[in-house]
N, C-alpha and C positions, 0 to 999 in steps of 0.2 A: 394459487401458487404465490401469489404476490398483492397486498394490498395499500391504497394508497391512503397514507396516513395524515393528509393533507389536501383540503377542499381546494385550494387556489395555491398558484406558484406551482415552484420547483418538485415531481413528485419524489416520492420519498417513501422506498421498499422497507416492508415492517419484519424482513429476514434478519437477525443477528450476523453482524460479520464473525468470524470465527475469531478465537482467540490466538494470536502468535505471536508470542513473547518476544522473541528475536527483530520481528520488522517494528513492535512495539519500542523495543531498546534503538533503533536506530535510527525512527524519525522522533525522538526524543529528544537520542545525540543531537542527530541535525536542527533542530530546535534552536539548543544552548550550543552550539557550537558556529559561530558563520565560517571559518574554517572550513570544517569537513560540512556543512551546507551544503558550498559553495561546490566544491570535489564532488558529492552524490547528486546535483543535479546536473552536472557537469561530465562525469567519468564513473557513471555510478560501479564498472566494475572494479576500477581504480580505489575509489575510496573503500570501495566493501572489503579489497584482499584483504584476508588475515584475522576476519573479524568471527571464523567458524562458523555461519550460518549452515544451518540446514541448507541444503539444494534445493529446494523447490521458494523457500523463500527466497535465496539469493537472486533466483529466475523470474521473482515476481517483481521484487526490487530492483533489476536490473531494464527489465521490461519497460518502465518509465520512464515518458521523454519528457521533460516540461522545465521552466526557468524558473518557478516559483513552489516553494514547499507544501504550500498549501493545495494545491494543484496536484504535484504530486502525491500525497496523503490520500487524494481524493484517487486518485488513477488507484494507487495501492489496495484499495478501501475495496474498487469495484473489481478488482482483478480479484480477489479472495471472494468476495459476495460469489462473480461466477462457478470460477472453480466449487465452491462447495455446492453450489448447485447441481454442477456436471458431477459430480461425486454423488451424488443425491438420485440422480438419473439411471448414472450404471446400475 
């Protein structure tokens, strides 16, 4: 199901995260932006109004607690690895 791609340290699943162009545009944003940053790790459903996500990204992006972007990215990362697995499952 899952192989580790790495003798020592951190492991590291050899699944492709799926591609989603939308959460890809907005830890982008959040990137170049310390502004709305600062808002999606903050009030993520606050910063996301208005931005037309899909519903189940907005759910995923909304999902994440963390103070730093990076952190987050990583929550993000592993919420979508799941999901396509339980998609995978059914």
């Amino acid at each position: 199901m899952y192989a580790l791609t790495r003798p020592a340290g951190t492991p590291t699943l050899s699944r492709p995260v799926p591609n989603r162009p939308a959460i890809s545009d907005v830890l982008l944003k959040a990137n170049a932006n310390v502004s709305f940053r600062k808002r999606l790790l903050t009030d993520p459903k606050n910063a996301l109004a208005g931005m037309n996500l899909p519903p189940e990204d907005l759910e995923i992006l909304t999902e994440v607690a963390t103070s730093n972007l990076k952190e987050f990215a990583r929550q993000v990362q592993m919420r979508l690895v799941e999901r396509s697995w339980g998609a995978q499952v059914s």
